[in-house]
C-alpha positions as CSV (number, residue, x, y, z in Angstrom):
1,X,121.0,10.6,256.7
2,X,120.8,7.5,258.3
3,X,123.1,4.6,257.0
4,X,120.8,2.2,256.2
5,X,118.7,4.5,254.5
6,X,122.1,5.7,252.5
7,X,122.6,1.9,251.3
8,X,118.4,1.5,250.2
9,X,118.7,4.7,247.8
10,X,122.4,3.6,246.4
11,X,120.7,0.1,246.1
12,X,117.8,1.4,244.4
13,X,120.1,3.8,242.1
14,X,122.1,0.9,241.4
15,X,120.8,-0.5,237.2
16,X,122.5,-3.5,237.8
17,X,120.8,-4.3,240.9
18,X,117.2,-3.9,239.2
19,X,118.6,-6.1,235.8
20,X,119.7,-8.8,238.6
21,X,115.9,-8.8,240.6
22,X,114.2,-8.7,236.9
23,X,116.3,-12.0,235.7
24,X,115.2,-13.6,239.8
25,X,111.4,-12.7,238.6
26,X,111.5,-14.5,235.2
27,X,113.6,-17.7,236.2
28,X,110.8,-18.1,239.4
29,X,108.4,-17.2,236.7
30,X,110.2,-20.3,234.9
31,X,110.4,-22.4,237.8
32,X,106.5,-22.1,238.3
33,X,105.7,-22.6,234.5
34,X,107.9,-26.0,234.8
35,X,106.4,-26.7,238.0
36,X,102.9,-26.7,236.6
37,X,103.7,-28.3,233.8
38,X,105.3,-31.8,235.5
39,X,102.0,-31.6,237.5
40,X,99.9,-31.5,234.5
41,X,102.3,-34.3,233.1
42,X,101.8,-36.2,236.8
43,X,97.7,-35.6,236.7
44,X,97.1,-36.8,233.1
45,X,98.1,-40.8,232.6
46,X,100.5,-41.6,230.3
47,X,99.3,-42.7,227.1
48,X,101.0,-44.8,223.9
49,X,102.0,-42.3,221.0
50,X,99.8,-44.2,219.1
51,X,96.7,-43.5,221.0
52,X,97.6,-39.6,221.1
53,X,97.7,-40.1,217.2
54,X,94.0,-41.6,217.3
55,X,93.0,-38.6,219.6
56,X,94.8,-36.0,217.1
57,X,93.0,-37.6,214.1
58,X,89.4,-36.7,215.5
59,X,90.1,-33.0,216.3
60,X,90.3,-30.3,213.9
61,X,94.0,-29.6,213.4
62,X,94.0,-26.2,215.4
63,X,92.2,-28.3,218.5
64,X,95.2,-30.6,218.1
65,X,97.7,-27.6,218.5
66,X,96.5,-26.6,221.2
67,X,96.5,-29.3,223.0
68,X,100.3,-29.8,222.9
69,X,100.2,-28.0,226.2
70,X,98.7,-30.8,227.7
71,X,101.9,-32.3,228.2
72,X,105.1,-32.3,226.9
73,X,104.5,-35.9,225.5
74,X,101.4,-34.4,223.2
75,X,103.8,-31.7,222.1
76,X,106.5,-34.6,221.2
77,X,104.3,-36.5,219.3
78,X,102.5,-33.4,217.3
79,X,106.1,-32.1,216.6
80,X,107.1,-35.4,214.7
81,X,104.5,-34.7,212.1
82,X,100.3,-35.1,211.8
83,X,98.6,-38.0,210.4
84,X,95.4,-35.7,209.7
85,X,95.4,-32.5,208.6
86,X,91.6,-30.6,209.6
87,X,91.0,-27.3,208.4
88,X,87.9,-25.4,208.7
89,X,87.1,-21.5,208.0
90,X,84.5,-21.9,210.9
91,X,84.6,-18.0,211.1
92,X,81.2,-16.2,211.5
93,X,79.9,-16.0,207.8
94,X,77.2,-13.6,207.9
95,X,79.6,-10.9,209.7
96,X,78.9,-8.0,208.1
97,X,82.3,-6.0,209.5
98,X,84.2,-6.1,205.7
99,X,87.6,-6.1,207.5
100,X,87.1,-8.4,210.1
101,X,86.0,-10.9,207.6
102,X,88.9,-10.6,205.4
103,X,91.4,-10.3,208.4
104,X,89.8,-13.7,209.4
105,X,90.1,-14.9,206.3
106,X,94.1,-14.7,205.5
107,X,94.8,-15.9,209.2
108,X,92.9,-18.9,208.0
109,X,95.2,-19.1,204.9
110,X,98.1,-18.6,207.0
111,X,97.3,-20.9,209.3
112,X,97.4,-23.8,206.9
113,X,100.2,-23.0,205.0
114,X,101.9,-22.9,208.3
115,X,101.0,-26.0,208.8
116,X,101.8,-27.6,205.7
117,X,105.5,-25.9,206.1
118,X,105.7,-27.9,209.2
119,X,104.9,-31.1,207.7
120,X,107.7,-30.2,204.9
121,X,110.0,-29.7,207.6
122,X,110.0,-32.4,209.3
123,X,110.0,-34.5,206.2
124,X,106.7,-36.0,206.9
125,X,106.7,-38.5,203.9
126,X,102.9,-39.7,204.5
127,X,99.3,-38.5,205.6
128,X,96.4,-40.3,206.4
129,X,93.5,-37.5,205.5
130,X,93.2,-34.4,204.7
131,X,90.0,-32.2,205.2
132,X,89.5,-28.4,204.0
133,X,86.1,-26.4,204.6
134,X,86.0,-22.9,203.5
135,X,84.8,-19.9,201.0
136,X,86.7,-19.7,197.6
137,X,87.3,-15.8,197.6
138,X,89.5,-15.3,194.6
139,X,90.1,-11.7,195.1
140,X,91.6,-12.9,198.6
141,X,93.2,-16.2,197.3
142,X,93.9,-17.5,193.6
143,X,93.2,-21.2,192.6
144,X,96.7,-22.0,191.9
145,X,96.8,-20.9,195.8
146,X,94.8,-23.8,196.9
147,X,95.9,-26.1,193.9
148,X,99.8,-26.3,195.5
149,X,98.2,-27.4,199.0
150,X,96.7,-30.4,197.2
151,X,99.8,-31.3,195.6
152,X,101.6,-31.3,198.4
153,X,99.3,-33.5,200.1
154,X,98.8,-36.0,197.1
155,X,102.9,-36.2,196.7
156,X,102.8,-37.4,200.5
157,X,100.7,-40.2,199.6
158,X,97.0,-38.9,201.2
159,X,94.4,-41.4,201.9
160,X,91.2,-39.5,202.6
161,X,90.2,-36.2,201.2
162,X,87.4,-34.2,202.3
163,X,86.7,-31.0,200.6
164,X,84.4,-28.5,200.7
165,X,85.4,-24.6,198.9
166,X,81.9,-23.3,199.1
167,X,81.2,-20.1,196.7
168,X,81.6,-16.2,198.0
169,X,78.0,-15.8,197.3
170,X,75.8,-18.4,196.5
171,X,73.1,-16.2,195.8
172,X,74.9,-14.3,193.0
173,X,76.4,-16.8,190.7
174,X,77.7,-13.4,188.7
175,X,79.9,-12.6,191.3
176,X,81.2,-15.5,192.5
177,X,82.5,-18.7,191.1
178,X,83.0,-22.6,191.6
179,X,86.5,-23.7,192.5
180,X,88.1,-26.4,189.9
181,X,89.4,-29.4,191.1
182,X,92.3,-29.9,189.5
183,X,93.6,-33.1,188.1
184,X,96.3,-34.1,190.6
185,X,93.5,-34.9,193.3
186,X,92.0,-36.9,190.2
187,X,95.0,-38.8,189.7
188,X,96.0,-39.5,193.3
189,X,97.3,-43.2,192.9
190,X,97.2,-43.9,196.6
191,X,93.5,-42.2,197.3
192,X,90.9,-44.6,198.9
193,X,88.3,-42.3,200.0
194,X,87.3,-38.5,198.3
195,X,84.4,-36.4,199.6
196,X,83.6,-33.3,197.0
197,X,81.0,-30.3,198.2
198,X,80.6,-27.1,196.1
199,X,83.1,-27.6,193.7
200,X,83.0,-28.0,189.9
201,X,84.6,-31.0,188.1
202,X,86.3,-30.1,184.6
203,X,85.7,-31.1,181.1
204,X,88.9,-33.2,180.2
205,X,87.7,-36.0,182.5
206,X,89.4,-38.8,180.4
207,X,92.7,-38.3,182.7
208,X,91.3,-39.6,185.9
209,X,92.9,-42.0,187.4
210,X,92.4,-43.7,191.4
211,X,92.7,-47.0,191.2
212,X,92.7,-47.2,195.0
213,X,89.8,-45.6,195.4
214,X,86.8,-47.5,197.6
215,X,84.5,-44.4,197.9
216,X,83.3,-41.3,196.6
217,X,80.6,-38.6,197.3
218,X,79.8,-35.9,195.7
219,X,77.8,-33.0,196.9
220,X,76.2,-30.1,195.0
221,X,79.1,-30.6,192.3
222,X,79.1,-29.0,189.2
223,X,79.9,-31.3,186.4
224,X,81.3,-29.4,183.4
225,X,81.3,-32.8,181.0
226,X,78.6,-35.2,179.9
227,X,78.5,-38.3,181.6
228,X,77.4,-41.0,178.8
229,X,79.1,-43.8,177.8
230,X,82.3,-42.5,176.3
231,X,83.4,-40.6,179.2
232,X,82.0,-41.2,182.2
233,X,83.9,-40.5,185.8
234,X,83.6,-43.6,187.3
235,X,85.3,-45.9,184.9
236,X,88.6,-44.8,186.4
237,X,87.9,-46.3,189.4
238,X,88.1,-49.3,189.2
239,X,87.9,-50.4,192.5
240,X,85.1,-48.4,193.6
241,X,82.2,-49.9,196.0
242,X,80.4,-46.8,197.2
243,X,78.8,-43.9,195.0
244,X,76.7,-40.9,196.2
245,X,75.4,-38.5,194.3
246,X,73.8,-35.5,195.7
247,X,72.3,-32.3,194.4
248,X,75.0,-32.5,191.3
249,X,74.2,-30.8,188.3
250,X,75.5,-30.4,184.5
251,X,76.7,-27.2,182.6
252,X,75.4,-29.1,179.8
253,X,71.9,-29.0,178.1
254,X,72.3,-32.5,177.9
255,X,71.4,-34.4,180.9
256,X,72.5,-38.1,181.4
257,X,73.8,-39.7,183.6
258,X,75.5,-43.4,182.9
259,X,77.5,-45.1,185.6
260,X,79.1,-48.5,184.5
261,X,81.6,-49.8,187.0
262,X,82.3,-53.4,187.6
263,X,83.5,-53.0,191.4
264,X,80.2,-51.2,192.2
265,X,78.3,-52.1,195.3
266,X,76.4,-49.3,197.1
267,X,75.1,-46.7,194.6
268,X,73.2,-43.9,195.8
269,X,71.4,-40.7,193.6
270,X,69.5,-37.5,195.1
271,X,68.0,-35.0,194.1
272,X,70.6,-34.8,190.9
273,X,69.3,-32.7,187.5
274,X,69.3,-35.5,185.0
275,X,66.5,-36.9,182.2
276,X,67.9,-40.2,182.5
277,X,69.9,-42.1,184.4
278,X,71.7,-45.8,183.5
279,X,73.4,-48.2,185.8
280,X,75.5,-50.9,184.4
281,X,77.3,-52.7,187.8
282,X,77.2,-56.0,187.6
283,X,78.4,-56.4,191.6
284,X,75.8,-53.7,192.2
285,X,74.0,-54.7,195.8
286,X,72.1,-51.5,196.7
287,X,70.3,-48.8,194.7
288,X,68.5,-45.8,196.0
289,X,67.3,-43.1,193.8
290,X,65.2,-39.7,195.3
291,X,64.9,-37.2,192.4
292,X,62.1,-34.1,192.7
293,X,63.1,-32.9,189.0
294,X,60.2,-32.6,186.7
295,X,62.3,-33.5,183.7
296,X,63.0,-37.3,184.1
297,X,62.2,-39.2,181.5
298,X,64.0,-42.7,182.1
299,X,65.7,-45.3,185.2
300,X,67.1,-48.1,184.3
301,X,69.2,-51.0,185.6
302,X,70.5,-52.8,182.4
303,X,70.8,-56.7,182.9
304,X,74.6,-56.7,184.6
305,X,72.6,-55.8,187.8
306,X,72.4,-59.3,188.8
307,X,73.4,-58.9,192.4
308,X,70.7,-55.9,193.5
309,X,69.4,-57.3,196.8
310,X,67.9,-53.6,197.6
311,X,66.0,-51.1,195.5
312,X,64.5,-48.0,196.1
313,X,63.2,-45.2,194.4
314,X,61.3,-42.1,194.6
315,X,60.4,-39.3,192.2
316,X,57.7,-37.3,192.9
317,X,56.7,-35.3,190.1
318,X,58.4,-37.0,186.9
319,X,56.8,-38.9,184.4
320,X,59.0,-41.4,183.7
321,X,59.9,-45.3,182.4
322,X,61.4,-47.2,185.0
323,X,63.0,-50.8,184.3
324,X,64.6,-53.4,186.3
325,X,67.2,-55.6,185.9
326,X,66.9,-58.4,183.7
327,X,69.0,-61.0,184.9
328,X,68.6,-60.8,188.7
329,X,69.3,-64.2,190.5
330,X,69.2,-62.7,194.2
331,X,66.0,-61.9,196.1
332,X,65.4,-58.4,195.1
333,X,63.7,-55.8,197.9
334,X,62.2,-53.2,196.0
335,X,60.5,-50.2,196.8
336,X,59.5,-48.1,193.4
337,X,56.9,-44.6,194.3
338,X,56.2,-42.9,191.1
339,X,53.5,-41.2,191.3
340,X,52.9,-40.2,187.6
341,X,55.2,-43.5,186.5
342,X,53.8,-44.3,183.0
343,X,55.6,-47.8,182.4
344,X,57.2,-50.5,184.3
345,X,59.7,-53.4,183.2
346,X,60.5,-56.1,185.8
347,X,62.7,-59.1,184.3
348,X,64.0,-62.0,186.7
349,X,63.8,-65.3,188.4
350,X,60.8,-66.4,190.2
351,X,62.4,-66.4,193.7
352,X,59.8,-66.8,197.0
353,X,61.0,-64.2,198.9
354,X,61.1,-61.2,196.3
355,X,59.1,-58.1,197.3
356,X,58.4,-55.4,195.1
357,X,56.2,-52.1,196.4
358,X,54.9,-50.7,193.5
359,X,52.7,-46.9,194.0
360,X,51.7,-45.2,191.2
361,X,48.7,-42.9,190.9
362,X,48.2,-42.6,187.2
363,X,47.1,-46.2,185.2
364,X,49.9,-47.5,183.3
365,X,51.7,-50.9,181.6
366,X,53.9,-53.2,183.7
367,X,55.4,-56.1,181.9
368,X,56.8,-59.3,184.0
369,X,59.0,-61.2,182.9
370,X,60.2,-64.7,184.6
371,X,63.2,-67.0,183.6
372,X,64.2,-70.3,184.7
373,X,67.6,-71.6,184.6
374,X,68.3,-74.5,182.1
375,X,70.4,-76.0,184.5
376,X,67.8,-76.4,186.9
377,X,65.7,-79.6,187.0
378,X,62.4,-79.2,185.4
379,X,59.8,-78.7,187.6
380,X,56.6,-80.6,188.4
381,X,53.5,-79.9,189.7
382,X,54.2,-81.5,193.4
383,X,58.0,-79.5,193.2
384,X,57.5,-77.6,196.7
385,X,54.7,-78.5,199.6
386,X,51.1,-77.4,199.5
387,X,50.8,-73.2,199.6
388,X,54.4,-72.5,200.4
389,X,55.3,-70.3,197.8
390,X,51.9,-69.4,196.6
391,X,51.0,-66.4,199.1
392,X,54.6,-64.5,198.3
393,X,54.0,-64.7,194.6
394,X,49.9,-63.4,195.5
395,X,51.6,-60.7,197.3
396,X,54.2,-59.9,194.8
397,X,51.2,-59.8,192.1
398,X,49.3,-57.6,194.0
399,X,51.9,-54.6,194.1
400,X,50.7,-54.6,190.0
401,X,47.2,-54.0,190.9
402,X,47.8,-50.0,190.4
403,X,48.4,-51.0,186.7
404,X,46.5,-50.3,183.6
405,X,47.6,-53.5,182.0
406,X,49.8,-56.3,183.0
407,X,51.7,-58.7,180.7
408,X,53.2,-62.2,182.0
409,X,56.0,-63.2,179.8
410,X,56.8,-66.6,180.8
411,X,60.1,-68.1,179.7
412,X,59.2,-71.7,180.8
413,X,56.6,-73.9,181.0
414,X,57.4,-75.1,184.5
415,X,56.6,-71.7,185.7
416,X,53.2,-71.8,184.7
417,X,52.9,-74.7,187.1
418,X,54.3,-72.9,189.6
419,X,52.1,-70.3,189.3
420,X,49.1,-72.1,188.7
421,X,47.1,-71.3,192.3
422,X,45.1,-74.1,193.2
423,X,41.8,-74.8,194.2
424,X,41.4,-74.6,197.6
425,X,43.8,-71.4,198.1
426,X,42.1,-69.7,195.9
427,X,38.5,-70.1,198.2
428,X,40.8,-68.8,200.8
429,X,42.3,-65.6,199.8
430,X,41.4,-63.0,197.6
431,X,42.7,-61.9,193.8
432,X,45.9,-60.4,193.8
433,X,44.7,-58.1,190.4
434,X,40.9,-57.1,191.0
435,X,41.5,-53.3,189.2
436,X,44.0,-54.5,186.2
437,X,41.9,-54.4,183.0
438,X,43.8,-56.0,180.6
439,X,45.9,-59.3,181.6
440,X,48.4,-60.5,179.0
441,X,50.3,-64.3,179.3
442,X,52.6,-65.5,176.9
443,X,54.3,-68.8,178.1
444,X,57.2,-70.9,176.3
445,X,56.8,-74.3,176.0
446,X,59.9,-76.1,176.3
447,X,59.4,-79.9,177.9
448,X,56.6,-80.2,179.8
449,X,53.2,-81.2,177.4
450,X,50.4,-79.0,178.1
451,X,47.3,-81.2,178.6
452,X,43.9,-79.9,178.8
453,X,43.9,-80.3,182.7
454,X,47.1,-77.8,183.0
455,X,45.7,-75.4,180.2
456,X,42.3,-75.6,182.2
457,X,43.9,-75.2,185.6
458,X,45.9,-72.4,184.5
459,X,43.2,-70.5,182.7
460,X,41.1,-71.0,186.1
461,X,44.1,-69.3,188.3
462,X,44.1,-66.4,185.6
463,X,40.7,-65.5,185.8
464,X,40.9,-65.6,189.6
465,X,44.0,-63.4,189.7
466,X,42.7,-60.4,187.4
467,X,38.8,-61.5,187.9
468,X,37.8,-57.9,186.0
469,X,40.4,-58.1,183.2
470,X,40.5,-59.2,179.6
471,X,43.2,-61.4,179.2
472,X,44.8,-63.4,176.6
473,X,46.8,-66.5,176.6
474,X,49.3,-67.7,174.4
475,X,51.5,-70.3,173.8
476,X,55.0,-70.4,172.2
477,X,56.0,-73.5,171.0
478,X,60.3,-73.3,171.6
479,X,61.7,-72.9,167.9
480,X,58.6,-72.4,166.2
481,X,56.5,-69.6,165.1
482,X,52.9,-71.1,165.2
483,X,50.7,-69.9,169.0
484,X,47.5,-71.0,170.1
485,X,45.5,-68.3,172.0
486,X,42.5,-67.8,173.9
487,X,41.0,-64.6,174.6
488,X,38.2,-64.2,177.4
């Protein structure tokens, strides 16, 4: 045998020569990894920790893992701790494969206690938000399960909370049930902003507590208490400015809804099971209100509404009262569609540039009442230029001409100037109330005498306004019981 072929067949017999040629392979196996990796580092622009932070906050939190091997700088900055946490099941839901599902299922679970073990180890102290979407199995994992993952999230100080724990089966409420949210995401001091979906809020809801809280939406929500006036969820929030309610419902046979919140500014209510529903929001600036159920007896924005500037509601097969605020000083933009409304209650300031919509198919009784403020000066009949408030309060009347019967409740005799239509406007446009039957005026008199020229003048604009009615007149004399009236 040849020599060189005697040293090939010892070299090849040789272990340690093959353990020698495997550690060559893996450190130029190494060598190539690093080597791609500084390019990838060289190719991609380095960027301020802070901006990777932004980038990991608007990616799911398994995105943001995986995109540590971007560069060893990502991978820095995720290993010091997230400022979001994003998890969502996003699995395949109508998989059919029994095991593949649950195997899917606890990786998911593992996943983000994983992550949350992380977080603990590094000592992250605080987190921006925290968002969980996924099926409440409670064969596969208990409420208490879920429960701890909150607390540790609301003992690190979380900001935003979005959750969504969606039933097994929707479709057989038997089988499957609503996860509770427990009380330490109702008492999370440092909370500004809380989104609910599918979950069910529990009875003892006089412990709640977020004083930091700006909003709050709540989707398909299952409300286990009565909110009235005793114990209503909003009151401990006190510095709440946005509300939505949507598709919520009550375990209750009792169906009311009251929200009185001082802080209030946006308020918005769809499609929510209720017979009646109260505002009391005093800083309230927008209200909208869509509701399909058939059972809705009663809207109504008590007189602390004085800063509504938008209004608009829609319920399509309810018969139901509907009643404004009484005390509203801004110029109000209202849209009310009630088919089958059967009363309507509108108390305020005359103010030019309100604009209330009014449809309703079915006749019914609308009652306006208009205040002026004592501290105003008292008007007279040349108080504003020819016709430049006239045409906004023709337009404003004529949103009543779907009504029955309308009633003018005048708290001031200088109103009734104001609303006296002269001569020559009304040869130019046509009345505001041609299908109201029965017109109703009361007026107060408080300082300005009514001559027979005013009475006349005004009894002229009535009868233009509502030209088919029947309408009464009367006047209240400011401390005294006696009235004079006039019926045509």
């Amino acid at each position: 045998m040849a020599p060189s072929t005697r040293r090939q067949i010892c070299s090849n017999a040789n272990p340690n020569n093959k353990r020698v040629k495997k550690q060559d392979q893996t450190k130029e196996g190494q060598e190539q990894v690093d080597r791609n990796a500084m390019a990838v580092d060289t190719l991609l622009p380095h960027l301020p920790d802070l901006i990777v932070h932004k980038i990991f906050r608007l990616i799911p939190t398994k995105l943001a893992i995986r995109s540590t091997i971007v560069s060893k700088q990502w991978a820095s900055v995720w290993s010091l701790g997230a400022p979001l946490l994003d998890f969502d099941d996003e699995g395949d839901s109508t998989d059919h494969d029994g095991d593949n599902l649950v195997r899917r299922k606890l990786l998911f679970i593992d996943f983000v206690e994983s992550c949350l073990k992380h977080c603990e180890k590094k000592k992250l102290l605080e987190l921006d938000s925290f968002r969980l979407r996924m099926r409440y199995d409670s064969e596969l994992i208990g409420a208490t399960r879920i429960d701890k993952w909150f607390s540790f999230v609301v003992d690190r100080c979380v900001k935003e909370l979005d959750i969504s724990i969606q039933r097994k089966d929707d479709n057989d409420p038997a089988e499957s049930t609503y996860y509770c949210i427990p009380h330490t995401i109702l008492n999370a001091q440092f909370l500004t902003s809380l989104n609910l979906e599918h979950v069910r809020i529990p009875e003892s809801t006089g412990l709640i507590s977020l004083p930091s809280l700006k909003t709050m939406s709540l989707t398909a929500v299952l409300f286990d208490c009565q909110m009235n006036w005793n114990k209503s969820l909003w009151m401990g929030c006190p510095s709440i400015e946005h509300l939505s309610l949507v598709s919520c419902s009550f375990s209750s046979l009792v169906w009311h809804i009251t929200v009185k919140n001082s802080s209030l500014k946006f308020l918005q209510v769809m499609y929510c099971k209720c017979k009646s529903f109260l505002v009391e929001a005093e800083n309230l600036e927008s209200f909208i209100f869509t509701s399909e159920f058939s059972q809705l007896e009663y809207i109504g924005l008590l007189s602390e509404c004085v800063r509504l500037k938008y209004i608009s509601v829609y319920a399509q097969h309810a018969k139901i009262i509907f009643e404004m605020p009484r005390t509203c000083r801004d110029n109000v933009k209202a849209t009310i569609d009630i088919p089958n409304l059967r009363g309507f209650r509108y108390e305020g300031y005359l103010l030019p540039n309100d604009v209330i919509s009014l449809k309703a198919r079915n006749p019914l009784a609308a009652i306006i009442k208009l205040n002026w403020d004592d501290e105003e000066e008292v008007l007279e009949p040349t108080f504003l230029p020819p016709w430049t408030h006239f045409p906004t309060w023709r337009y404003f009347l004529q949103n009543f001409d779907c009504c029955n019967k309308v009633e003018l409740d005048i708290r001031h005799d200088a109103i009734a100037e104001a609303i006296t239509f002269p001569e020559n406007f009304r040869q130019t446009f046509s009345p505001p109330l041609p299908n109201v039957k029965y017109l109703k005026v009361l007026i107060v008199r408080l300082r300005c005498p009514q001559t027979v020229a005013r009475v006349s003048a005004l009894t002229d604009s009535l009868r233009w306004m509502a030209p088919y009615a029947l309408f009464t007149l009367t006047f209240w004399d400011y401390g005294e019981a006696e009235s004079s009236e006039e019926d045509e």
